[in-house]
N, C-alpha and C positions, 0 to 999 in steps of 0.2 A: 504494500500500500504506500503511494508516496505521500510525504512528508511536507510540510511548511517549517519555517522558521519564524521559532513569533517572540518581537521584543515587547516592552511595557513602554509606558509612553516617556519613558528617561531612556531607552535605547538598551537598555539593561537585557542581554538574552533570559529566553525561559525553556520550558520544556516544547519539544515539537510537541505539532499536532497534524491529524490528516487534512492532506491538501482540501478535501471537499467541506470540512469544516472552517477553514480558515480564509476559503473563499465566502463560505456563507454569511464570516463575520463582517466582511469586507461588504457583501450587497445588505446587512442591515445594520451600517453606520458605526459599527462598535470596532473596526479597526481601519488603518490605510495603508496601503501600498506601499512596500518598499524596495520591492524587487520580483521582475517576474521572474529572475535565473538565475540564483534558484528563489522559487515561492517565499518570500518573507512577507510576511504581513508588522504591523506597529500597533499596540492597544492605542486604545485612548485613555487607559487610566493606567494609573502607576499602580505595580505590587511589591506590598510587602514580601521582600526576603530578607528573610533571618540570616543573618551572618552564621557564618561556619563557625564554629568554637573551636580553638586549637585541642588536638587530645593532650590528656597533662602531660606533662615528662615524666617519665618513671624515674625512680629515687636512686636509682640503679646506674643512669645512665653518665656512663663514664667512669663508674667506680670501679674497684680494683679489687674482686670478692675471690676468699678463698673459699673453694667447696667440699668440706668433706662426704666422701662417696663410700658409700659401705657395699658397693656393687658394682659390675659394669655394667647389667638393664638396667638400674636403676637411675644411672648417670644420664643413659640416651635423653628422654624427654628432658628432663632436668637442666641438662646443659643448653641444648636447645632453646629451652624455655629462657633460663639466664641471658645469654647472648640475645634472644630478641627484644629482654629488657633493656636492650645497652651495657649490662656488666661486662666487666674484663675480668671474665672467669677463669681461674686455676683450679683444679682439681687435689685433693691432701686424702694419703692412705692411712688410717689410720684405726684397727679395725682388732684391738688384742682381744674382742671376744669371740672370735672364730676360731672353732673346732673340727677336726684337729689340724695340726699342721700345714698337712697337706691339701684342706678344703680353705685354710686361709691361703696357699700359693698359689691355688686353682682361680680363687677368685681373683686376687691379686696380677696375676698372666690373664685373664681377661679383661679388666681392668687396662691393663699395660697397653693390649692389642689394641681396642676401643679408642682409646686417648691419643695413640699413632696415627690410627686411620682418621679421626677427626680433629687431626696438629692438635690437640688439647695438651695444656701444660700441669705437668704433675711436680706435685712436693710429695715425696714416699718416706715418711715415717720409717728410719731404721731398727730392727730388733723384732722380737714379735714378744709383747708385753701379757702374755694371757695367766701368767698366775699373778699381776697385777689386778686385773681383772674377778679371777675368781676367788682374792681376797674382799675383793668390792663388793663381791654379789653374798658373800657364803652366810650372812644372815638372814638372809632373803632368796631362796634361789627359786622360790614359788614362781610360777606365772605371774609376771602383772605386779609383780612386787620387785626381782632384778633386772628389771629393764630399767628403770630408774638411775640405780649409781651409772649401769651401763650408757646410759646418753651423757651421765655428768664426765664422766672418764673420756669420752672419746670430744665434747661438746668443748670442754676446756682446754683440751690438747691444742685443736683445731684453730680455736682463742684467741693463743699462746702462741703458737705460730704465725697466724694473721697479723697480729702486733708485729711479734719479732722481726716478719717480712715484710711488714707496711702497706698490709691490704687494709681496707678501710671498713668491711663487710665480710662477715663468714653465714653461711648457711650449710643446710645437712640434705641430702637426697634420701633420711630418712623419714620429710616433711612428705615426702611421695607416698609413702606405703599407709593403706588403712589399716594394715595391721599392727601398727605403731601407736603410741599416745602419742598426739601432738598436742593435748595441752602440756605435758609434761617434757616435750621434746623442745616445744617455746619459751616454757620458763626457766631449763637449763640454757637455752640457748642466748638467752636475754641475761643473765646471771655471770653465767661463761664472758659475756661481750663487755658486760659492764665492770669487770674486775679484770679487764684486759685493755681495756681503752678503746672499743672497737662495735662497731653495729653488729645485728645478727637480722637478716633477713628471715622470720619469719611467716612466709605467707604459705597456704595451705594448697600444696600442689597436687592433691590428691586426684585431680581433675585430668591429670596425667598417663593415670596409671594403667588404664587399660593401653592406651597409647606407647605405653614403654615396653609393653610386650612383644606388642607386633614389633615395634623398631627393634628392639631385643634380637626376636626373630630372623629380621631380615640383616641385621648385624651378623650373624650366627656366630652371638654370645651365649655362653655358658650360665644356664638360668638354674640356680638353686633351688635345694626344696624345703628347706629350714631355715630360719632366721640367722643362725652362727652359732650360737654359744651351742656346749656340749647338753644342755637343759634342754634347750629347741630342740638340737639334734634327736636325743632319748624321746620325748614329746612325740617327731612326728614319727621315728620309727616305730614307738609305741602305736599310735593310731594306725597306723599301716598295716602293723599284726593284727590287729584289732577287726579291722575289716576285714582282714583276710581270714580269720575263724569266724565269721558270718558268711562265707560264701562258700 
């Protein structure tokens, strides 16, 4: 169907309309002639357009955020997501509650691969601190009760760094996971920030998470089936047996 061009009566363009309606406004007096090629027509009265409102600037943009990553799908959306804020995102390893060894260097080597393939800059925590850890937890090693020390340990580490390296913002890719407390992940993380001189992006990325899958996927990273610690681990093997003397 073709088109007209129609201003207001300041010259100001507006939305097309069909040529047949923009002649019709023409033969009853409510527009004039401004060109037959191509069809423009002119109102006779002036419209209100609302001005475009700038979108804000994100808080982010331009600053210099370390990201602690407790995965590599977990990093995909995450990092993503950072960088379209404008941060100048680094990624930071630092993870002593994964169990055992060799499920913290599996993750770790995926992690590594991920970060290469998308130039990402890592700071890797050296040593693997996990009987620091499971002195943190060993009063509490309930569900739902040692995840707590466990975000303070790793949430202050990250901190600690951020300062020391002069990043001006630190966040966790553990704000990704619903299986996490994020009121508890944002009060250590705000806690952490504030006895370190440094912000903690708290915002709730959960909105993410199906989407880190797929990306996960087509990454063809190495996607865990427990949270870390040896507790998680027992947990889900536990329930796996579990179902399996039900079938």
């Amino acid at each position: 169907m073709a088109e007209a061009r129609v201003e207001d009566a300041q010259g100001r363009p507006l939305s097309r309309c069909p040529a047949e309606k923009a002649r019709q406004m023409l033969a009853d007096g409510r527009a004039s002639l401004v060109s037959d090629d191509p069809l423009t027509i002119r109102l006779s009265y002036a419209v209100d357009i609302p001005e475009r409102q700038p979108e804000p600037a994100s808080p982010l943009a331009g600053e210099r955020l370390l990201l602690h990553i407790c995965c590599g799908p977990c990093a995909t959306w995450t990092v993503q997501h950072l960088v379209q804020l404008g941060a100048v995102v680094t990624g930071f390893w630092f993870n002593p509650n994964i169990h055992p060894f060799s499920e913290h260097e599996r993750r770790r080597e995926t992690l590594a691969s991920f970060a290469q393939q998308q130039g990402l800059p890592m700071v890797w925590e050296p040593g693997y601190e996990m009987p620091g850890f499971l002195q943190a937890v060993a009063d509490a090693p309930q569900q739902g009760h040692r995840c707590h020390p466990c975000y303070r340990m790793r949430l202050q580490r990250t901190a600690q760094r951020a300062a020391e390296l002069g990043y001006s913002y630190l966040c966790s890719t553990l704000l990704i996971s619903p299986h996490q407390d994020l009121d508890i992940i944002r009060e250590e993380g705000h806690a952490a920030a504030e006895k370190h001189g440094v912000r903690f992006h708290d915002e709730n990325l959960r909105r993410g998470f199906a989407e880190h899958h797929r990306l996960a996927k087509k990454h063809g990273l190495y996607q865990q089936r427990y949270c870390g610690c040896i507790y998680s681990e027992w947990e889900s093997l536990s329930k796996d047996a579990s179902t399996r003397s039900r079938t």
